[in-house]
C-alpha positions as CSV (number, residue, x, y, z in Angstrom):
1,X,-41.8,56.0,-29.9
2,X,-38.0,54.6,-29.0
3,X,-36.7,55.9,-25.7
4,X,-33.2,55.9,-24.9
5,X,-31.7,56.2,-21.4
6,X,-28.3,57.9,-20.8
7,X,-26.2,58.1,-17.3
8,X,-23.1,59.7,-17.3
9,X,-21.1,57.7,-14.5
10,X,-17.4,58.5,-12.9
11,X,-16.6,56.9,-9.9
12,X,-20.1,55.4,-9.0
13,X,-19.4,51.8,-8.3
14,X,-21.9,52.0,-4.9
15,X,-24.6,53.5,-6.8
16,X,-25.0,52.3,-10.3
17,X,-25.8,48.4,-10.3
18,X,-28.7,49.4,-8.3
19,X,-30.0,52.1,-10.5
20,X,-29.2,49.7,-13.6
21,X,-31.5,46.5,-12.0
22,X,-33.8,49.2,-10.8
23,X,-34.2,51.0,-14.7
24,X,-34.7,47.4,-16.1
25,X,-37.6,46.6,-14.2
26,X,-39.3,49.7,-15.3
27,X,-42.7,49.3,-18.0
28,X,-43.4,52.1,-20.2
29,X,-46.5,53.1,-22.0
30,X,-48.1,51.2,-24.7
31,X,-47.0,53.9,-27.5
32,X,-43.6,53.6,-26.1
33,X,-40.8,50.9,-25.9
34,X,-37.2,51.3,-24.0
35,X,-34.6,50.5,-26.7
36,X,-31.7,50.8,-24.7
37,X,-29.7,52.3,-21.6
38,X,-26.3,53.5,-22.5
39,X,-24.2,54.3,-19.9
40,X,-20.6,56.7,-20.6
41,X,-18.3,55.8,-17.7
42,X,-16.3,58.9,-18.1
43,X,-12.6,58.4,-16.3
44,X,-13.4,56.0,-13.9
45,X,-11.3,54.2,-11.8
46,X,-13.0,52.0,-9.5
47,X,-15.4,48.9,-10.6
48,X,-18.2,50.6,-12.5
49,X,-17.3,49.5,-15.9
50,X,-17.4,46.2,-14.5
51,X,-20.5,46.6,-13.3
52,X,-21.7,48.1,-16.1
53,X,-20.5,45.2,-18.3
54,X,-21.9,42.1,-15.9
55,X,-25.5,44.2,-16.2
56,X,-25.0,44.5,-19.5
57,X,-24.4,40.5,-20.1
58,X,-28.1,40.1,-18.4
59,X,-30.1,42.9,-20.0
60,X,-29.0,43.7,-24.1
61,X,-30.6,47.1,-24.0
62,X,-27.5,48.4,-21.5
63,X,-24.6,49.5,-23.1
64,X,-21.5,50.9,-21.8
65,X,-19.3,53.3,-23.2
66,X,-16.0,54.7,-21.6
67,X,-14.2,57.7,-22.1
68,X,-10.7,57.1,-21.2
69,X,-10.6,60.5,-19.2
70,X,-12.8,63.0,-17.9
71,X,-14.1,65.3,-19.4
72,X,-16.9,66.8,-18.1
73,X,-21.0,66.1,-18.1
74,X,-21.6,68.5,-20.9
75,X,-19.2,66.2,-22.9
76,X,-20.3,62.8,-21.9
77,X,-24.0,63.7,-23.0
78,X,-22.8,64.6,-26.1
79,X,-21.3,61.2,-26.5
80,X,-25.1,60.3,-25.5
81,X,-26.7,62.1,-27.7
82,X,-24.7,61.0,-30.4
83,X,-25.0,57.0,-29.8
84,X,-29.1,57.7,-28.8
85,X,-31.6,55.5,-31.3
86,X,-34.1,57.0,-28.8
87,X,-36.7,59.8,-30.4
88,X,-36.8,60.7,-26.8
89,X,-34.3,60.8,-24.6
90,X,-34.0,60.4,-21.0
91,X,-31.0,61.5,-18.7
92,X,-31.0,60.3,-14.8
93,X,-27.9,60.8,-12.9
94,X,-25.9,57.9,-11.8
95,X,-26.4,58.6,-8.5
96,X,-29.8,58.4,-8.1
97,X,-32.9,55.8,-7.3
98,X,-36.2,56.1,-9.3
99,X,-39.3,56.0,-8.4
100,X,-41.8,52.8,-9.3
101,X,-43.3,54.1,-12.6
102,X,-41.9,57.1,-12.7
103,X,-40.0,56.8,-16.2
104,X,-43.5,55.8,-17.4
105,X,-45.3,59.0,-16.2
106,X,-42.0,61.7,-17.7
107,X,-42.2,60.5,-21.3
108,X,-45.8,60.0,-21.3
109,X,-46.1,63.7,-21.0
110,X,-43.7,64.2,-24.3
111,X,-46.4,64.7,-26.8
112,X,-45.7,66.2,-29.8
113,X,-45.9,69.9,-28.9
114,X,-43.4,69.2,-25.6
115,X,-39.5,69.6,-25.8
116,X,-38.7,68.6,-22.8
117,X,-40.1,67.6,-19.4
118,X,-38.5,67.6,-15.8
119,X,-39.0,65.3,-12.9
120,X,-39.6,65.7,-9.4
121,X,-36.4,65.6,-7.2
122,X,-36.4,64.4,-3.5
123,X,-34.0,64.1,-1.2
124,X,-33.4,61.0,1.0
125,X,-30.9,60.8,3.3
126,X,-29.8,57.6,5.3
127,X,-29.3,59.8,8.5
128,X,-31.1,63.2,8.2
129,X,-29.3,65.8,10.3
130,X,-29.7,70.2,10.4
131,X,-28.1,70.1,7.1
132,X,-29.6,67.4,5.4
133,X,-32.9,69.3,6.3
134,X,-31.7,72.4,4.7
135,X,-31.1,70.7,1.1
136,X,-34.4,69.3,1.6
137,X,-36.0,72.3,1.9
138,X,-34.5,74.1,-0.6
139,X,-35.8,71.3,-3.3
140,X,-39.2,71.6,-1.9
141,X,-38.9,75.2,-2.7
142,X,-37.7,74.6,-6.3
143,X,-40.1,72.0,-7.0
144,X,-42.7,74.5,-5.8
145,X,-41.4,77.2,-7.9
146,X,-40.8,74.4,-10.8
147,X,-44.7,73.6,-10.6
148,X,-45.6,76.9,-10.7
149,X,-44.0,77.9,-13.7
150,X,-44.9,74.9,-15.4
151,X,-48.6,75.6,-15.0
152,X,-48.4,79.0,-15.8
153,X,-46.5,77.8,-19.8
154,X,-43.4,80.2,-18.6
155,X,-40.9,77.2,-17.7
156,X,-37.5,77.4,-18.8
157,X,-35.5,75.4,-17.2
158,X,-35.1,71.6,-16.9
159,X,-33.2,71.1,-14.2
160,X,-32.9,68.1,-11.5
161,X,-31.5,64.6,-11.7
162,X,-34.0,62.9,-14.3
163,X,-35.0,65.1,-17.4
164,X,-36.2,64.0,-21.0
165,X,-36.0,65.7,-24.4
166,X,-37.0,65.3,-28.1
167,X,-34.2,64.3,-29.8
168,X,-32.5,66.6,-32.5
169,X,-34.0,69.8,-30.7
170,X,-31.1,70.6,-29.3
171,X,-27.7,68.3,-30.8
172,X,-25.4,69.9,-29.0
173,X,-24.1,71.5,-25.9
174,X,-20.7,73.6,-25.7
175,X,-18.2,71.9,-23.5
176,X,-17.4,74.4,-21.5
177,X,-20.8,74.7,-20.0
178,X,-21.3,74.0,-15.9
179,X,-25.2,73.4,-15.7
180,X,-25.7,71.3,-18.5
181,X,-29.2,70.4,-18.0
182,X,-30.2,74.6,-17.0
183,X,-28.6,75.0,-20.8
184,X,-30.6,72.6,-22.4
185,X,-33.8,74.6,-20.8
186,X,-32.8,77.7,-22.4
187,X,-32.3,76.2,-25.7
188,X,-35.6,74.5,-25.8
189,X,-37.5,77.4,-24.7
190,X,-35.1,80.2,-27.2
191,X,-36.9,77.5,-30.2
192,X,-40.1,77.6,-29.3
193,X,-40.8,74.4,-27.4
194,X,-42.5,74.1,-24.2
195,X,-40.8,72.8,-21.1
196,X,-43.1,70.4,-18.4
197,X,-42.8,69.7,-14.6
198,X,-44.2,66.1,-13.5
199,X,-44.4,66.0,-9.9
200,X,-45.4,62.2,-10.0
201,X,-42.5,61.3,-11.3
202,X,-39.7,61.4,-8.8
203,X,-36.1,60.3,-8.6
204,X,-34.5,60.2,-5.4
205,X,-31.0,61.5,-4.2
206,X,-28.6,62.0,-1.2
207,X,-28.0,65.8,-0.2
208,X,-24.5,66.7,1.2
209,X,-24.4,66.1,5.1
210,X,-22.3,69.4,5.8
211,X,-22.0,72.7,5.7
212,X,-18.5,73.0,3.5
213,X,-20.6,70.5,1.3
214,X,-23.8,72.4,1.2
215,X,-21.8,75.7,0.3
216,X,-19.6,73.8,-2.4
217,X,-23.0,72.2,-4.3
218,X,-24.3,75.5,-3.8
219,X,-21.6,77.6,-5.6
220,X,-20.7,75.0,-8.6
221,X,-24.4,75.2,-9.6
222,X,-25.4,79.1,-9.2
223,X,-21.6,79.6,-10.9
224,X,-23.4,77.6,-14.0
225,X,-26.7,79.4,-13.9
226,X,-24.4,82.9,-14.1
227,X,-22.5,81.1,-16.6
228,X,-25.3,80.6,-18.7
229,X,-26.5,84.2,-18.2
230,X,-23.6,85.5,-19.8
231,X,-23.8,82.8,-22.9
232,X,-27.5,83.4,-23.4
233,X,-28.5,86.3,-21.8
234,X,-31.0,84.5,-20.1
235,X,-31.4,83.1,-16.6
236,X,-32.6,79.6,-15.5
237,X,-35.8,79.2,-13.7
238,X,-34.5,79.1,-10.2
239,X,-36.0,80.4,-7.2
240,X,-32.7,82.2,-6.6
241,X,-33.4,83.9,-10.1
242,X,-36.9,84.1,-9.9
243,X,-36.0,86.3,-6.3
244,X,-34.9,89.0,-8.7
245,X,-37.2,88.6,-11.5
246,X,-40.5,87.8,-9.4
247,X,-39.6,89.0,-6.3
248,X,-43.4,88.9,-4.9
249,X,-43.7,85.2,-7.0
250,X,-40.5,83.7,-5.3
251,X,-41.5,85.6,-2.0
252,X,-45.1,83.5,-2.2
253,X,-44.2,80.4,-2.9
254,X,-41.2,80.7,0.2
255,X,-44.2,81.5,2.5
256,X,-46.4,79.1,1.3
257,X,-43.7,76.3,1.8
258,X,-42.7,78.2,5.3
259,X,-46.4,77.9,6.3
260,X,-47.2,74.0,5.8
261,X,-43.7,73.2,8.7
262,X,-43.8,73.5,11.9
263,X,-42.5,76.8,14.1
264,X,-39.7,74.0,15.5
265,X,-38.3,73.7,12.2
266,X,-38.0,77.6,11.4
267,X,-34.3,77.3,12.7
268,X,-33.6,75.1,10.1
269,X,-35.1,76.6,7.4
270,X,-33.6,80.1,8.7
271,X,-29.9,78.3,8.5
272,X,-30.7,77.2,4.9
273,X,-31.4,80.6,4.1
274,X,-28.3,81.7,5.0
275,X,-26.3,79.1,3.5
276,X,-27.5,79.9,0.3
277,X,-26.9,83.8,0.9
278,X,-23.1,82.2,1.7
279,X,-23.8,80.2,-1.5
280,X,-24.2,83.1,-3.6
281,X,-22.2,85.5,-2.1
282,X,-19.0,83.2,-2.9
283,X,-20.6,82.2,-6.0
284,X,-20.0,85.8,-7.3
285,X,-17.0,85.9,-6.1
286,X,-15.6,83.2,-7.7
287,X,-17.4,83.5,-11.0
288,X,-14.0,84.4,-12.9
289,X,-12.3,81.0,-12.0
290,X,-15.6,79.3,-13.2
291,X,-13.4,77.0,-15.8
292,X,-12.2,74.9,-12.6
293,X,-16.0,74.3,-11.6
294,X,-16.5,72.1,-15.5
295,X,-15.4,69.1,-13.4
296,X,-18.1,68.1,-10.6
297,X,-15.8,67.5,-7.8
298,X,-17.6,64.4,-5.6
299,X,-19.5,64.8,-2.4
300,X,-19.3,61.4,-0.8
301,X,-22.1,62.2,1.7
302,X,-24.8,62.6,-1.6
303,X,-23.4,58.9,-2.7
304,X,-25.3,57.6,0.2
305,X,-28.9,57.2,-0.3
């Protein structure tokens, strides 16, 4: 089976070369073979379409392909999915590093009953402070939950930074849509198809270094999983969501993740907590100015990993 690789880039000159030499070292399966990386450079203005093109000289399979403005992720993976050759398709964010073998591992669990499948997501921060602690927990949570659900056949969602799906399931995604990869979760599970966790295969990212950045991450994405409650009628799998859906699952796995750190670290954890109540309290309040949120505004402190 063809694999594609998309990465929808703006502005990521310090992070993209590296991810690009980093993807074209990576072996797949036998029954598998890598027939390109196409990267959209939506809007940028700095050197990543340079980049892009000198990587591209070296290595045929990357190609780049610019939109002259941005115009937000959900429409830039259209563009992907457009251009794809792939029958499966694999979407890592730009700012990101993967894990040795870890594209090998995702599609290899994309037999033919599986729509989609989600990596595991782990933070990695140059200089790990309170906050960086905070974000880290939180995905340890999520991943929990994420395994969880994936074990149990009741995954929905595919979030995190490195996702794949069958091509054609799903063509196309509405451009006004926040959490692009939350709606593509939905829509594989509303047509029947199952949804996979893979915990071995990781891709690494920076978490924001500050409070203000923790709470503006926070709100963009739980804006987008409201969003998507309104379009669909159906809620991500988050641990946020699952609070009100499972309350004694979500409650579990908190407490189980609580239990395996040390009592030092329960300030931390307690001050992530209430970031996230900040989170979603502003969240709500700002749901009806949502349109602003289409366009990730850029946290230089996640560029940094």
């Amino acid at each position: 089976m063809k694999v594609s690789i998309g990465i929808c880039a703006y502005n990521e000159e310090d992070n993209i070369g590296n991810l690009l030499e980093n993807l074209s070292m990576e072996y797949l399966p036998q029954a598998f073979k890598l027939e390109e990386i196409l990267v959209i450079s939506s809007g940028s203005t700095d050197r990543t379409n340079d980049i892009v093109s000198r990587l591209a000289e070296k290595d045929q399979r990357i190609r780049l392909i610019t939109e002259k403005e941005r115009g937000g992720k959900a429409q830039a993976l259209n563009i992907f999915f457009d251009n794809a050759k792939g029958d499966i398709l694999v979407v890592i964010s730009a700012d990101t590093r993967i894990a040795e073998g870890s594209i090998a591992r995702l599609v290899d669990t994309m037999g033919p009953s599986v729509g989609g499948a989600c990596a595991k997501t782990l933070p990695r921060n140059k200089n790990p402070a309170v906050i960086e602690y905070c974000y880290w927990f939180l995905w340890k949570v999520h991943n929990r939950a994420l395994r969880e659900e994936s074990k149990n056949g009741t995954l929905g969602h595919l979030g995190g930074d490195m996702w794949a799906v069958r091509k054609g399931i799903v063509a196309h995604i509405p451009r006004n849509v926040i959490n692009d990869d939350a709606y593509l979760g939905i829509a594989l599970r509303k047509k029947g198809w199952p949804i996979v966790f893979v915990p071995k295969a990781e891709v690494l990212i920076g978490g924001p270094a500050t409070p203000m950045e923790y709470i503006h991450q926070r709100v963009r994405i739980v804006i987008g999983h409201k969003q998507l409650k309104e379009m669909t009628g159906v809620e991500p799998t988050t641990i946020g969501a699952l609070a009100f859906r499972k309350p004694l699952f979500s409650l579990r796995i908190l407490l189980d993740e609580i239990r395996i750190h040390e009592i030092r670290d329960y300030p931390k954890i307690l001050m992530g907590l209430v970031l996230e109540v900040v989170a979603q309290t502003l969240a709500r309040v700002n749901f009806k100015k949502r349109s602003k949120y289409l366009k990730w505004k850029q946290i230089r402190s996640t560029k940094t990993i």
